[in-house]
N, C-alpha and C positions, 0 to 999 in steps of 0.2 A: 848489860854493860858492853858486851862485847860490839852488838849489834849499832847499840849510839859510836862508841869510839870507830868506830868502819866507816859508819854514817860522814863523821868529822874527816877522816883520812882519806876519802873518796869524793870531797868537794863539796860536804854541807855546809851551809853558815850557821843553823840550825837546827835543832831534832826535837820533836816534840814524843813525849813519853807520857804514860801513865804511872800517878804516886801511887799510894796506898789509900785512896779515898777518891769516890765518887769517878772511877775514870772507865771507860768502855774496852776495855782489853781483860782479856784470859787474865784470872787471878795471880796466875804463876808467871806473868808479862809484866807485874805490876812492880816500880822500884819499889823497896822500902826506902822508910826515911833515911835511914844509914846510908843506902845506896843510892838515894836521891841526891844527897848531899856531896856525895864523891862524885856522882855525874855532873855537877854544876860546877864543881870547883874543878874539872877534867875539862870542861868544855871551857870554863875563864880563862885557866891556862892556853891555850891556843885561840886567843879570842872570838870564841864562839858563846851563843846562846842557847838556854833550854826554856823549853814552853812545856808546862804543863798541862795536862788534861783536866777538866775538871766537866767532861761533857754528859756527864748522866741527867736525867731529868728529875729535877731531887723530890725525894718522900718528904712530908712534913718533919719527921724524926729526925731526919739528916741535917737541919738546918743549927740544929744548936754544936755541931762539931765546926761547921763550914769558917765560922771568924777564927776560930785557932787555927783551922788548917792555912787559912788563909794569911797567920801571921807568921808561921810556923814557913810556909813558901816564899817570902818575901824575906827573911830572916837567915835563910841559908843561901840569898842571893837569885832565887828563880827569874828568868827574863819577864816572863808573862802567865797566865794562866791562860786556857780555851776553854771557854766556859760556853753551854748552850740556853741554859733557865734562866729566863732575865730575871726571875727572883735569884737565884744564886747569883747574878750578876751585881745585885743590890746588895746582897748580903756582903760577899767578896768589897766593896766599893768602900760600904758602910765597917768593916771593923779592922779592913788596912787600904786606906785608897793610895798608900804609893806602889803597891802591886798594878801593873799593866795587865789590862784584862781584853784579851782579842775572843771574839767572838763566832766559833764553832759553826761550821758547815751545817749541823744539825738545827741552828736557827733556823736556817733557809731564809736568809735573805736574800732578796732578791731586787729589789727597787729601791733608788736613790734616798725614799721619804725613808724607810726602814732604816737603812743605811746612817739619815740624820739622826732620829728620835735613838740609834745605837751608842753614835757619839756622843749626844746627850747627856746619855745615862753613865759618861766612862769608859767606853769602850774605846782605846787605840787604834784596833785592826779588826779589819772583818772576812771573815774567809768566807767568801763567796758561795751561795748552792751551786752547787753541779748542774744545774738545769738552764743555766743562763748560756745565751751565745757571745761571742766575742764584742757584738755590737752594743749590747744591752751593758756589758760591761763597762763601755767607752762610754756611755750614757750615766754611768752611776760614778765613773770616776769625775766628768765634768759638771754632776750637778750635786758634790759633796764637798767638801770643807780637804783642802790641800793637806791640814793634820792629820787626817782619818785614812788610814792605811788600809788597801784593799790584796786580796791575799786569795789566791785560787789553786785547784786541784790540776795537776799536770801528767798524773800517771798513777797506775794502779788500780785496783776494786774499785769497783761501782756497782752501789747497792740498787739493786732491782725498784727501791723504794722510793717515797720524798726524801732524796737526799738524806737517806740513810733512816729516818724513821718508819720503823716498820711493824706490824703487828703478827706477821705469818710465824715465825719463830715463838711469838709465845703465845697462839692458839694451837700450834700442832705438837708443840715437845715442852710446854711449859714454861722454855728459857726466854728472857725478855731479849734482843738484839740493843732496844735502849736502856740496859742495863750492864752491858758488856756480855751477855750469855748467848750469843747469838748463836742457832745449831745448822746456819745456812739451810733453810729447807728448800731455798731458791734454787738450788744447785741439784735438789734430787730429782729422780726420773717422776713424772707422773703419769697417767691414765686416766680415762673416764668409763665410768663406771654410770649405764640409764638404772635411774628410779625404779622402778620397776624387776630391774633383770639383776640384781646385787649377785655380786663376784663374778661378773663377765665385764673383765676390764678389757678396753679397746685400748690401742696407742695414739696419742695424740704427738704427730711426726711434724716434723720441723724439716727433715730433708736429712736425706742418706739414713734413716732409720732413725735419728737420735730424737731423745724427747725433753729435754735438756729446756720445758718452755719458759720457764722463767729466771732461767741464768743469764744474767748482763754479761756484755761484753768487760774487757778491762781496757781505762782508757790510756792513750799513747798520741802525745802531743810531738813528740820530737820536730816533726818536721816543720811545725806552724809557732813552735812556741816563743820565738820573736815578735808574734803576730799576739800574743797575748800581752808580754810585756807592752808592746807599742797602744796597747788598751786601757795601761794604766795602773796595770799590775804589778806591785813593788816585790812581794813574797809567790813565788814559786813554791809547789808542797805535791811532796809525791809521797802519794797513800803505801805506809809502812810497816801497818800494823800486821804484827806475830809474822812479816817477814825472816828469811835467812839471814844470816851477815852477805853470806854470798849474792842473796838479790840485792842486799842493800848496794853493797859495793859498785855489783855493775850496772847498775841504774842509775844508782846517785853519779857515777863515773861519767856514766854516758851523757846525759842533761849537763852536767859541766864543761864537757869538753866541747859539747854545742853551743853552749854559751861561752864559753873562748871561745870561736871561730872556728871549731874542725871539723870536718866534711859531712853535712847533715845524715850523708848515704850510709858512712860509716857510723856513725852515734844511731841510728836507724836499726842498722843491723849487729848492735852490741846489744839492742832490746828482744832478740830473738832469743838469747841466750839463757834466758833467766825464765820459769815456772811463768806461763803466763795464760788466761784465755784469749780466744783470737781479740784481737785490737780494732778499736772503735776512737775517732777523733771525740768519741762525747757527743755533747750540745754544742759547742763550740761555733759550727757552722749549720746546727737547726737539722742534721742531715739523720740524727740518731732512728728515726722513728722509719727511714726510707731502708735502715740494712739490717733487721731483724734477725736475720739467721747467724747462729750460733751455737757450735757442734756439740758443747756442755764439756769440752774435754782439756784440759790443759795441754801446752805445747811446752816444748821445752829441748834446746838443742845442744847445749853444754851443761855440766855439772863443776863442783868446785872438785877436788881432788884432796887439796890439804894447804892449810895455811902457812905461812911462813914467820918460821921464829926468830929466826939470823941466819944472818952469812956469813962465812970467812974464808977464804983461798979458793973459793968456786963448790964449798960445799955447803949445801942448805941444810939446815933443822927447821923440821916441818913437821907441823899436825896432823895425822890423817883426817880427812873427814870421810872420803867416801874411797872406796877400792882401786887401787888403780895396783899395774905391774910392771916388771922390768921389759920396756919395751914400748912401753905407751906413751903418746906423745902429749905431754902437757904445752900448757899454754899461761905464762904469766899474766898476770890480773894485777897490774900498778897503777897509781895514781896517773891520769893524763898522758898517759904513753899505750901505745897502740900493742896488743896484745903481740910478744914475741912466743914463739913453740922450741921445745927441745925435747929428744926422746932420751928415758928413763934407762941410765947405761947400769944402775945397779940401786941399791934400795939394803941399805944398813942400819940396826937398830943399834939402840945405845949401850948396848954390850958389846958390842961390834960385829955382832952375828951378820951374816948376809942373807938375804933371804931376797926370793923371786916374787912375792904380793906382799899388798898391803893391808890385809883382810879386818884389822883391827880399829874400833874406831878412836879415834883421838890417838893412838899410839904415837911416841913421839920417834921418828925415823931421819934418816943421814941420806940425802942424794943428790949426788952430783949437777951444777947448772952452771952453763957458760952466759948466764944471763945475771949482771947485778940485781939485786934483790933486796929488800927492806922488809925488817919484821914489820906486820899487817900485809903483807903483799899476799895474794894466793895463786894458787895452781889449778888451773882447772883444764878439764878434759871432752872430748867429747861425748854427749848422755846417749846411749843404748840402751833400746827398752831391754 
C-alpha cells in the first residue's frame, strides 16, 4: 500500500498491482481483497486508476474461480485487468464483459494482425513485448483500429527471456518465473564444467572477471521517451515489481518531470540514484544485441534515509528507514522539485531524548529542516558501500 500511494504522489496516473489470485509477484506482494479494495477507492479519490494482474498462465483448476474473481474486480471498481491467457481472457470477457481487460507483455505481442484478432477478442489495451523497436511500434499503431490502446515498457527489469516467459527458474530451483516464483537464476554466476573432467569448473568471463552471462541489462528510456510516445504510445509503464517506495518515488518522479518539460540531463541523472543494473535503451533502436556486456552488479548512488510524517515550525517527523547521523547531509525527494540538501543539526526522539544516530529501523525521530516538507516527502542521502 505504501509503495502504490508513492507511486500516485510521485506522478503516476496509474499502478498496476497483484490481487490475491492468479497474479505473478511474491505471495507476500500480493493485495488482499480488503486491501485491494482500499487501494482502488485511494486511488479514485485523487483520480487515478488501478490495473490488476491477472497474468499467470492458468491451470485448468483455476478456471472455475476466474468468473468470480472476475466479478468480484469489477464490483469494487478495478480500472482493468492484465491478463496474459487468451483463455483467461475468454473467461474474464464471458462472466463480466464490462471489466476492461488490457493485454500483458507476457502475451508477446508483437505485430499489428495479433494486435487485431486481441481487440477482437475484448481486449482495450495491449502492452506491447519488449522486443519490438520504436519503428515496428509506429507500424502497429497505424495499421490497428484508433480504439485499441497500445501500452509499452519505459524502465526497469528485463527478463533475459521471451518477454518474460521463462523456463530456467523452474528447471534449476523448481520455482516456476510464470507462476510468480521466479528464483532469478539469470542473475547467478555460472562456469563450465567439460563432460569428461566433472568438478573442474572454468570461468566463462564477460570482462573484468565477472560471469554475470545471462544477467539483462535494466532498461532506461529517459532520454528517447518522447520518441516512443510520438510512436503511438498512449500508456507509459515502468516495471515495478517488489520495488522500494523509495525506487518508486524517484523514478516514477523522474519520467514525470521529463514529461513536463525538465531538463532531460537532470531526469537522467535522478535515475542513477535508485538500485539499478547498468542501463540499456532495450529494443528500442534494434541496438540490444550490439552492447552485451554487463558487470552482473547493481549500481546505486543514494539511499532513502527516512520518510516524512509532517511538518511544523521547520521541524520534521520522520520515519527512519535507513541510518543516517547528526551531521549528514540529506537531500529532500518532493513531488516535481529539484532535490534541495540540508545537514542534520540534531536528531530527537519522541521522548525528547537527543540522540547522535539513527540506528533504528522505522523509529519515528524529530529533525530540524529549513526546507518545506509534506508527509510522503522523503530524505535521502548519499549510499556508501
Amino acid at each position: 500500500m505504501e509503495a502504490l500511494k508513492t507511486a500516485y504522489r510521485f506522478g503516476a496516473d496509474a499502478v498496476y498491482l497483484g490481487g490475491s489470485f492468479m497474479q505473478l509477484r511474491a505471495k507476500s506482494a500480493g493485495f488482499t481483497d480488503e486491501a485491494l479494495g482500499e487501494a482502488v477507492a485511494h486511488a479514485h479519490s485523487l483520480g487515478k486508476k488501478v490495473y490488476v494482474t491477472l497474468n499467470c498462465f492458468a491451470k485448468n483448476e483455476e478456471f472455475e474461480k476466474i468468473g468470480d474473481y472476475a466479478k468480484f474486480l469489477h464490483g469494487i471498481g478495478v480500472d482493468a485487468a492484465i491478463i496474459s491467457d487468451i483463455g483467461v481472457i475468454s473467461a474474464v470477457k464471458a462472466a463480466e464483459p464490462r471489466l476492461e481487460v488490457h493485454l500483458s507483455t507476457q502475451a508477446n505481442c508483437q505485430n499489428y494482425m495479433s494486435a487485431r484478432l486481441y481487440h477482437d477478442l475484448g481486449v482495450k489495451r495491449i502492452v506491447l513485448a519488449r522486443e519490438l523497436t520504436l519503428g515496428e511500434i509506429a507500424e502497429i499503431r497505424a495499421k490497428t483500429p484508433a480504439t485499441l490502446e497500445l501500452e509499452a515498457f519505459i524502465h526497469g527489469a528485463m527478463c533475459m527471456a521471451y518477454s518474460g516467459r521463462c523456463l530456467i527458474s523452474s528447471y534449476l530451483s523448481g520455482r516456476s518465473g510464470n507462476r510468480g516464483e521466479c528464483a532469478q537464476p539469470c542473475r547467478w554466476n555460472f562456469s563450465l564444467m567439460e563432460e569428461k573432467r566433472p568438478g573442474e569448473y572454468f570461468p566463462v568471463e564477460e570482462e573484468d572477471g565477472f560471469t554475470a552471462i545471462l544477467s539483462s541489462h535494466d532498461m532506461n528510456t529517459v532520454d528517447f521517451v518522447d520518441q516512443i510516445v510520438d510512436a503511438g504510445v498512449s500508456s507509459l509503464k515502468i516495471e515495478g515489481r517488489m520495488k522500494t517506495p523509495y525506487y518508486i518515488a524517484t523514478v516514477t518522479r523522474a519520467y514525470r518531470m521529463r514529461l513536463d518539460g525538465a531538463d532531460p540531463a537532470l531526469c537522467a541523472r535522478e535515475l542513477d540514484f535508485v538500485s539499478h543494473r547498468p542501463y540499456s535503451s532495450g529494443f528500442y533502436f534494434n541496438d540490444e544485441k550490439y552492447a552485451p556486456y554487463n558487470d552482473g552488479l547493481y549500481h546505486q548512488e543514494k539511499r532513502v534515509a527516512a520518510v516524512v510524517l509532517g511538518c511544523e515550525k521547520g521541524i520534521l517527523t520522520v520515519e527512519q528507514r535507513n541510518l543516517f547521523s547528526v551531521g549528514d547531509r540529506l537531500e529532500l525527494l518532493a513531488p516535481g522539485l529539484p532535490g534541495e540538501g540540508f545537514a542534520v543539526e540534531s536528531i530527537t526522539t519522541l521522548d525528547g531524548e537527543s540522540v547522535a544516530r539513527a540506528p533504528h529501523p522505522r523509529q519515528i525521530l524529530k529533525i530540524p529542516c529549513p526546507i518545506q516538507a509534506e508527509p510522503g516527502d522523503m530524505l535521502r542521502m548519499d549510499y556508501i558501500q
